[in-house]
The first five atom37 places (N, CA, C, CB, O) and aatype in JSON, in Angstrom:
{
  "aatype": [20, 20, 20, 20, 20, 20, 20, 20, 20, 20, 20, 20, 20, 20, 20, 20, 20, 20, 20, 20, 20, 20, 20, 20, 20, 20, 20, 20, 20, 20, 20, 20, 20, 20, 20, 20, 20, 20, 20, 20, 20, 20, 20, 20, 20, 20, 20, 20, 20, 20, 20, 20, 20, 20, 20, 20, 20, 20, 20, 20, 20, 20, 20, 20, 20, 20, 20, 20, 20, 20, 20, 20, 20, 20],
  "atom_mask": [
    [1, 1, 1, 1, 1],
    [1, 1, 1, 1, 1],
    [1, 1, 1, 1, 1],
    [1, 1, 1, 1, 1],
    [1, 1, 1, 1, 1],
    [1, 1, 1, 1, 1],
    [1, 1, 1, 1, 1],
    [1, 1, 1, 1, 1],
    [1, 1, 1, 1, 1],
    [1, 1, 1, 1, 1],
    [1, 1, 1, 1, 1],
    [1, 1, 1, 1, 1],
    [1, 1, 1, 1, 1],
    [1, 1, 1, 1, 1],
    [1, 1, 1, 1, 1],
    [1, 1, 1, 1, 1],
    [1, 1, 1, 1, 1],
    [1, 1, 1, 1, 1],
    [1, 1, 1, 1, 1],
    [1, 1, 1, 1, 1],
    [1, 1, 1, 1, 1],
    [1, 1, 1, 1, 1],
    [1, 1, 1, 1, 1],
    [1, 1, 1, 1, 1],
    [1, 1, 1, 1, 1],
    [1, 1, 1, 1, 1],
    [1, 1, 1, 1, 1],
    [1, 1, 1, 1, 1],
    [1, 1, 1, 1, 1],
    [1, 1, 1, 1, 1],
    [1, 1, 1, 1, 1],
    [1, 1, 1, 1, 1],
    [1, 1, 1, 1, 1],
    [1, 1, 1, 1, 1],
    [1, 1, 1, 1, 1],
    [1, 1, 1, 1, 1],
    [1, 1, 1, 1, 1],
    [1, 1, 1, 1, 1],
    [1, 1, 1, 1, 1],
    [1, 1, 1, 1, 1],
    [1, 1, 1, 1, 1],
    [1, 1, 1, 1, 1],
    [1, 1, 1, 1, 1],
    [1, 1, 1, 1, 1],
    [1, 1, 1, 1, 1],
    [1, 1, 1, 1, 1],
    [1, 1, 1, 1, 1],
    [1, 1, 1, 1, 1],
    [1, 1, 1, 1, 1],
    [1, 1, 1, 1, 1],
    [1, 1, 1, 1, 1],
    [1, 1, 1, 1, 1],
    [1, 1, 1, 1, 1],
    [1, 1, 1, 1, 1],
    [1, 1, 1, 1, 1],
    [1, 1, 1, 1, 1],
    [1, 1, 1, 1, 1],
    [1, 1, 1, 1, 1],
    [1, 1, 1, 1, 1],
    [1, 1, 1, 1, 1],
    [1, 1, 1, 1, 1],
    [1, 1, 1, 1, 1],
    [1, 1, 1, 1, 1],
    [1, 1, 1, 1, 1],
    [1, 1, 1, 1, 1],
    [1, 1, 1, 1, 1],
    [1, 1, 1, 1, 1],
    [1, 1, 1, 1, 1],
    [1, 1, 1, 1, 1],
    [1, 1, 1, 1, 1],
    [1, 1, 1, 1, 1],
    [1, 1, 1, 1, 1],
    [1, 1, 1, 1, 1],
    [1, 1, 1, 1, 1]
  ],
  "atom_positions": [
    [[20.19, 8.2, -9.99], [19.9, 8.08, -11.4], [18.4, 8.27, -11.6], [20.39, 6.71, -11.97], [17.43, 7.73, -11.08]],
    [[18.57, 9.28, -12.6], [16.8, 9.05, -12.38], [16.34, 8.56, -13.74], [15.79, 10.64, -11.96], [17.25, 8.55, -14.57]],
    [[15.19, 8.17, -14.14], [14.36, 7.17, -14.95], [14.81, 7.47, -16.65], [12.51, 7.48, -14.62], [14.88, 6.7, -17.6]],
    [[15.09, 8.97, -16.53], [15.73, 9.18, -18.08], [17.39, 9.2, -18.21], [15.18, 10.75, -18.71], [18.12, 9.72, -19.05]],
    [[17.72, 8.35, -16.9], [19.22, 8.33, -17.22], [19.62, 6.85, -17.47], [20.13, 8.99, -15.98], [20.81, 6.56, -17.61]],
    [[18.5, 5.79, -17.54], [18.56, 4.62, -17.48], [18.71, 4.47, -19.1], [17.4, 3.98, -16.66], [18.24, 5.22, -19.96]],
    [[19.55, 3.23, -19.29], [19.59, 2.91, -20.77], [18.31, 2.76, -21.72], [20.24, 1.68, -20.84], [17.32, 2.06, -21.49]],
    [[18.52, 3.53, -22.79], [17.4, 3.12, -23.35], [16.54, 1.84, -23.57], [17.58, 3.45, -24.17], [15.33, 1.58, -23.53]],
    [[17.29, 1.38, -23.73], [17.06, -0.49, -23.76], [16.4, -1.21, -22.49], [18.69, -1.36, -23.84], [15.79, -2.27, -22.64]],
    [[16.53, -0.68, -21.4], [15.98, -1.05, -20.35], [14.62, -0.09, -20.26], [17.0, -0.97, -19.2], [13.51, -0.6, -20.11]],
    [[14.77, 1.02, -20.36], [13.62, 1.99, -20.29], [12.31, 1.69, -21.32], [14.25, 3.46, -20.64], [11.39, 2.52, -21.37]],
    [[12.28, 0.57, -22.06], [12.09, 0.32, -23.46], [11.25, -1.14, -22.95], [13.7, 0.23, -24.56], [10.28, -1.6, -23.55]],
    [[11.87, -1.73, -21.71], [11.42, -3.16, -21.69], [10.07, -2.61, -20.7], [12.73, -4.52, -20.95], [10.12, -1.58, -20.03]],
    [[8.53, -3.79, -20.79], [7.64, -3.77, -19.7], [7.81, -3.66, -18.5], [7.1, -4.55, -19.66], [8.94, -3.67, -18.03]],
    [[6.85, -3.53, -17.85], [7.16, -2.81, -16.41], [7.7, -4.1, -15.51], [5.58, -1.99, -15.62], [8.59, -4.08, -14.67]],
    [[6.75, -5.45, -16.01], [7.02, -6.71, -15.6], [8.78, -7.3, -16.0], [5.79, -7.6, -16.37], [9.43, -8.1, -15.32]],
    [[9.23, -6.61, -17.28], [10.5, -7.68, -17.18], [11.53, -6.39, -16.36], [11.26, -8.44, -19.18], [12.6, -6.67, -15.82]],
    [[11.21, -5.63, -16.38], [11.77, -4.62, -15.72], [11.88, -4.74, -13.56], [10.72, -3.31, -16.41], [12.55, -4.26, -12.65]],
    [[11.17, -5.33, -13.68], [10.77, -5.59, -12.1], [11.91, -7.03, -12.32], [8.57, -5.96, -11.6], [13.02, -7.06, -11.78]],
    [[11.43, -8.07, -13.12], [12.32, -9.17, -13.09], [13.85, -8.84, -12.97], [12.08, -9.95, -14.29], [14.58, -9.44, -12.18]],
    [[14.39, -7.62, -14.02], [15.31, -7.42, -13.6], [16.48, -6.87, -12.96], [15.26, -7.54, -13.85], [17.68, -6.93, -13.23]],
    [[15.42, -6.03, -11.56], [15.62, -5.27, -10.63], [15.67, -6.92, -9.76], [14.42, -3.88, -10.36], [16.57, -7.32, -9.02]],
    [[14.66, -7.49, -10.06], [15.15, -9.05, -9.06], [16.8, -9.55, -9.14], [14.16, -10.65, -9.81], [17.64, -9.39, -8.26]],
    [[16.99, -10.23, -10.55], [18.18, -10.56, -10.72], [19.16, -9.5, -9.93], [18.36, -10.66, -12.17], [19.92, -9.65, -8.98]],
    [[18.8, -8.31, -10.77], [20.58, -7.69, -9.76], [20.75, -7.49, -8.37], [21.1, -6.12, -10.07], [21.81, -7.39, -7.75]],
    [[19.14, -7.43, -7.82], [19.62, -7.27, -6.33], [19.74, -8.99, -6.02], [18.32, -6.27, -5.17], [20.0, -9.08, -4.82]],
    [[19.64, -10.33, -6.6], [20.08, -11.58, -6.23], [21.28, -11.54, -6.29], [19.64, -12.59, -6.85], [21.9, -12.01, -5.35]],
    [[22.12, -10.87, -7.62], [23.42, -11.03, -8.03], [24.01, -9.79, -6.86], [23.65, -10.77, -9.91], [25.12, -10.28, -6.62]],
    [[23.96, -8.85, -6.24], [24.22, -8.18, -4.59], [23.94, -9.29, -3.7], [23.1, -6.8, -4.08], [25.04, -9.63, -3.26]],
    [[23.14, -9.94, -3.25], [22.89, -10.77, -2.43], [24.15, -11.76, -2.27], [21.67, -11.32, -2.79], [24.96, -11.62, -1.35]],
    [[24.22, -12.66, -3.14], [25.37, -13.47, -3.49], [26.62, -12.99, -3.54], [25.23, -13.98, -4.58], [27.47, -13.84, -3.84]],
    [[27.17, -11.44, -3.27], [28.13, -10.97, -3.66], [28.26, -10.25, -2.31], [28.07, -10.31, -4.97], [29.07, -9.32, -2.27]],
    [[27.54, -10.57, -1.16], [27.0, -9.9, -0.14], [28.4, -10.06, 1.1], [25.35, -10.66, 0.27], [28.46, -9.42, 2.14]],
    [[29.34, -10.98, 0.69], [30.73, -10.62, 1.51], [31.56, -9.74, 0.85], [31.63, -11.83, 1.78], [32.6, -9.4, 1.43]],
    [[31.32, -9.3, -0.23], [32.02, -8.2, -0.46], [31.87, -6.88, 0.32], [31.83, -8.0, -1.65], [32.8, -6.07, 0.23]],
    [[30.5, -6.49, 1.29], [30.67, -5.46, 1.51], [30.86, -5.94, 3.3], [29.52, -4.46, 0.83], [30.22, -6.85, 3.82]],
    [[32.15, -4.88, 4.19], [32.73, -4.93, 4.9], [31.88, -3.5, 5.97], [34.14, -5.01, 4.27], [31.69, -2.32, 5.68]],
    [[31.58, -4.19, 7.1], [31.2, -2.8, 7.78], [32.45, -2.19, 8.34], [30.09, -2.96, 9.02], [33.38, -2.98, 8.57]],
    [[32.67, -0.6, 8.65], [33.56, -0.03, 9.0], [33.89, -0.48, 10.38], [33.35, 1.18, 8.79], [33.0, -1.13, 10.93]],
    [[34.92, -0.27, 11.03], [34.89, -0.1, 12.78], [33.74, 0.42, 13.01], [36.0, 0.87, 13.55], [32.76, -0.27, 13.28]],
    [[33.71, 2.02, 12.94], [33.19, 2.71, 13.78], [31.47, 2.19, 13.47], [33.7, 4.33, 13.58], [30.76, 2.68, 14.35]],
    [[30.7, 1.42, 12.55], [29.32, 0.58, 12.64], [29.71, -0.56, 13.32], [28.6, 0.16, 11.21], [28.79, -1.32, 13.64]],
    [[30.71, -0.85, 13.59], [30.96, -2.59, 14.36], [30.45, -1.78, 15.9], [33.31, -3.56, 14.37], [29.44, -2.22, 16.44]],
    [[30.94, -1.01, 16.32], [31.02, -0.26, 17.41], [29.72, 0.01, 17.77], [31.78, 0.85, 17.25], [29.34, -0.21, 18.92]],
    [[28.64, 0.67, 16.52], [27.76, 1.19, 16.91], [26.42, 0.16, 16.89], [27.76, 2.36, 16.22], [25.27, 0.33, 17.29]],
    [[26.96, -0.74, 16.37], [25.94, -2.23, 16.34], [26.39, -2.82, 17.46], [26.11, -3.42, 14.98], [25.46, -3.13, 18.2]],
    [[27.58, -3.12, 17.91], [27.92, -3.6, 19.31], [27.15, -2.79, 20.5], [29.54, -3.45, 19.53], [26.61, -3.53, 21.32]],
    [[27.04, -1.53, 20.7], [26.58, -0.69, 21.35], [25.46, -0.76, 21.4], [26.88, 0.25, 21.12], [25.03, -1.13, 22.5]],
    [[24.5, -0.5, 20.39], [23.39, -1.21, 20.31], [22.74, -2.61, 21.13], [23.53, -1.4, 19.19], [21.73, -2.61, 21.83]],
    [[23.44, -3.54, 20.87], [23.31, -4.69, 20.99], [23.5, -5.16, 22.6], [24.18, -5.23, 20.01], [23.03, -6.16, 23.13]],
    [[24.31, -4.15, 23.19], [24.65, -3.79, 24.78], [23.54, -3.59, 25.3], [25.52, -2.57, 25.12], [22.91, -4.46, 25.9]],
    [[23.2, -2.5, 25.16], [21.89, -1.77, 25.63], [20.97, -2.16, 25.43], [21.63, -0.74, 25.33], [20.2, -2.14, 26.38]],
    [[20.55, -2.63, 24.35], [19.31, -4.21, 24.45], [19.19, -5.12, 24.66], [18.81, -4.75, 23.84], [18.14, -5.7, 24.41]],
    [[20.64, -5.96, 25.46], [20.97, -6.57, 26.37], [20.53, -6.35, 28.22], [22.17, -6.45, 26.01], [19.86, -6.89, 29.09]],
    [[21.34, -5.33, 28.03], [21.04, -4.56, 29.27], [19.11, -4.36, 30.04], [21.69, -2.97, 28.71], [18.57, -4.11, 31.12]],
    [[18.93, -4.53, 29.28], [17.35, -3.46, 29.44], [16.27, -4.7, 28.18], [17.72, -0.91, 28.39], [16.38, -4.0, 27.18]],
    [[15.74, -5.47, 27.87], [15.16, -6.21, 26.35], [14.04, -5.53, 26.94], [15.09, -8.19, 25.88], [13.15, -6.23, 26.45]],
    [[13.46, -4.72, 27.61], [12.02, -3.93, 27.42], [12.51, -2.72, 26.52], [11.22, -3.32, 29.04], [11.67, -2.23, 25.76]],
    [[13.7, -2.23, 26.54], [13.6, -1.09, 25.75], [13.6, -1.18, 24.5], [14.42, -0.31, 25.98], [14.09, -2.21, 24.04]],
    [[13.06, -0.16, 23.57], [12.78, -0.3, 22.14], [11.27, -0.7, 21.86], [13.74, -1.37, 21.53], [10.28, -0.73, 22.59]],
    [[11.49, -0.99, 20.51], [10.01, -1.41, 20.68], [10.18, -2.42, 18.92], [8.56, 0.39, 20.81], [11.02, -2.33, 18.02]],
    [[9.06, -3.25, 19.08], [8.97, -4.74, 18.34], [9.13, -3.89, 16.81], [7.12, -5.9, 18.67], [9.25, -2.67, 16.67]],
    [[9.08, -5.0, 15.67], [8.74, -4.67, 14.79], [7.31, -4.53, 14.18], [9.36, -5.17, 14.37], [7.0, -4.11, 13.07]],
    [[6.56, -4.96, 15.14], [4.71, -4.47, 15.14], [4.57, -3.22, 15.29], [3.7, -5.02, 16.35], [4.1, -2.44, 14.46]],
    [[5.07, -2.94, 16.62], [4.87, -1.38, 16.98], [5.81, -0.65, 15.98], [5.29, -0.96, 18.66], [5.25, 0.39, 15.64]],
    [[6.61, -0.73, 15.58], [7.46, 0.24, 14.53], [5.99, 0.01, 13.12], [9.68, -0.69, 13.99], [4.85, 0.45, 13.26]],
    [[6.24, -0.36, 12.53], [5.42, -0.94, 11.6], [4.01, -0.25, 11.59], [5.33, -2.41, 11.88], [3.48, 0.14, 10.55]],
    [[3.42, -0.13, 12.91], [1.98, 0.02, 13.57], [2.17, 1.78, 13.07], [1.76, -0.5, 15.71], [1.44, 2.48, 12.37]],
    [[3.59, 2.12, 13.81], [3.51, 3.94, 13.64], [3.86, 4.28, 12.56], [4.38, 4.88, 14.52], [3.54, 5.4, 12.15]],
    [[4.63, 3.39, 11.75], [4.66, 3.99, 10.3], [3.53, 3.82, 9.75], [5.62, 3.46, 9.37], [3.53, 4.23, 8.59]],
    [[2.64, 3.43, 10.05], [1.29, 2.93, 8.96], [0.02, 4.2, 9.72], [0.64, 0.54, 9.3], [-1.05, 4.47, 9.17]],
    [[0.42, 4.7, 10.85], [-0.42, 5.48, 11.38], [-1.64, 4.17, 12.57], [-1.18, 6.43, 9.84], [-2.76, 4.41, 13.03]],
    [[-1.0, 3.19, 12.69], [-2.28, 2.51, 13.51], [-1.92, 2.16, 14.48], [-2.98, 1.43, 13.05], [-2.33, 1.11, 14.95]],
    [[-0.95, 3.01, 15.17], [-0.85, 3.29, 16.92], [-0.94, 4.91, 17.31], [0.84, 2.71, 17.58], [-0.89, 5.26, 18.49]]
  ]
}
């Protein structure tokens, strides 16, 4: 959706109550957050995952170093 497909009425409110109520709906997802079901085949691939960084906890790398190369400061 892009910015001129949003209701007028919302497109209409400040940038501040507009942020407030991008809060609310992703709280009201949050709270509603057993509704969404992962498939098998992500149970599988998070299990798999979860093997292999079992297997090996040097491999991968932290959320510093991820973080570090997205920001360019490794």
């Amino acid at each position: 959706m892009t910015s001129s497909a949003l209701p007028s009425d919302i497109r209409e409110l400040p940038v501040l109550e507009r942020v407030a109520l991008i809060k609310q709906i992703w709280e009201s997802i949050v709270e509603d957050e057993a509704a969404f079901q992962l498939t098998d085949a992500q149970k599988a691939e998070l299990d798999q995952r979860l093997a292999r960084r079992s297997s090996d906890p040097r491999r991968g790398s932290t959320w510093d170093e991820v973080k570090g190369r997205i920001l360019g400061e490794s």
